[in-house]
C-alpha positions, 0 to 999 in steps of 0.5 A: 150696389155693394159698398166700395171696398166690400169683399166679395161673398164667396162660398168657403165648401166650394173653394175648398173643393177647388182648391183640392182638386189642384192640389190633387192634380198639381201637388203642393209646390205645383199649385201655384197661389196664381192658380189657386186663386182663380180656381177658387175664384177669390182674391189673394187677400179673401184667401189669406183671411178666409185660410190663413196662408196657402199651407194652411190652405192645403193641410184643410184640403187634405183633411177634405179630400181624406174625409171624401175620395180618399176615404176608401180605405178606412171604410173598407178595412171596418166592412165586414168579412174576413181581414183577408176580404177587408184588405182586398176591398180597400186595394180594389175600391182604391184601384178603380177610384184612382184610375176612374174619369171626373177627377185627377188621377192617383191618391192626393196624400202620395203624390201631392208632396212630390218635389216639394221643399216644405218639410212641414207638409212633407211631414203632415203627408207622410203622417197621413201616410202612416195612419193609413197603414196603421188602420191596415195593421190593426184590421190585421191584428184583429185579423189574428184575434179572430183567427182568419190571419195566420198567428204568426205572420208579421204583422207589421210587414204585411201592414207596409206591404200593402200600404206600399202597394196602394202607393204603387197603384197610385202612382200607376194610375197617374201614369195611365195604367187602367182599372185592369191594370190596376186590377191586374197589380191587385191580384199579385198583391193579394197572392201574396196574402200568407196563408194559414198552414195545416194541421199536421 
């Protein structure tokens, strides 16, 4: 029998795990610490001690979920192929991940900040945010090193037109949009790709 006032052993990865996925499903105001922790299945002071406060608790579940589900982008945009191809892989892998069964909907990092007062998480999202389109921006640019991108397309346009349309298949998949749907999104974003001109 464990000695009165012995914290209960719990396993940190797991907790973690659980406590992103109701960020994911919740966002961060949304997630009340009541039901954090239950899903964690730990006390409030075995939070605080182990995590430090519920903001720390969420900046640590970001970082999970970005290193996990929400690593398609990265992965695509440094696959091989053309940028043209790189781009297309990370909106489609995105796509069906957002919209597939045994996990919320949508991406974790767009929607977890909806209605949410803190402006310090509001801004570690928001970096998260930029990041992933500066990984665009630069398969772009080195899209027109190699010579598949079009010299003199804006660059930086095109980086916040496709970040902003991972946004949109994010929020379409929480509202029930399906895989084809999402697919369907995709195709339109990608007729959009600037195309080189020809020779004359």
């Amino acid at each position: 029998m464990s000695p009165r006032g012995r914290p209960r052993a719990f396993d940190r990865d797991a907790a973690l795990e659980r406590a992103m996925r109701l960020f994911w499903e919740r966002g961060y105001e949304g997630a009340s610490m009541a039901e954090l922790t239950a899903v964690m299945e730990i006390g409030s002071p075995s939070l605080y001690a182990a995590f430090g406060s519920k903001e720390a608790l969420f900046r640590e579940a970001v970082e999970l979920y970005r290193g996990t589900a929400g690593s398609l982008t990265g992965r695509a945009l440094a696959s091989g192929g053309t940028a043209r191809e790189a781009v297309e892989r990370a909106l489609r892998d995105n796509a069906a991940s957002y919209a597939e069964h045994g996990h919320p909907k949508g991406c974790l990092v767009v929607l977890a900040a909806f209605n949410c007062s803190n402006q310090a998480v509001r801004d570690h999202l928001a970096d998260a945010r930029r990041q992933g389109r500066d990984q665009i921006r630069q398969r772009l640019l080195r899209g027109v090193a190699e010579g598949d991108v079009p010299a003199g397309v804006d660059v930086d346009g095109l980086a916040t037109f496709y970040t902003a349309v991972l946004s949109s298949l994010s929020l379409e998949a929480r509202d029930g949009a399906t895989a084809r749907e999402l697919g369907a999104v995709v195709d339109g974003a990608m007729a959009a790709w600037p195309e080189r001109t020809p020779a004359p």
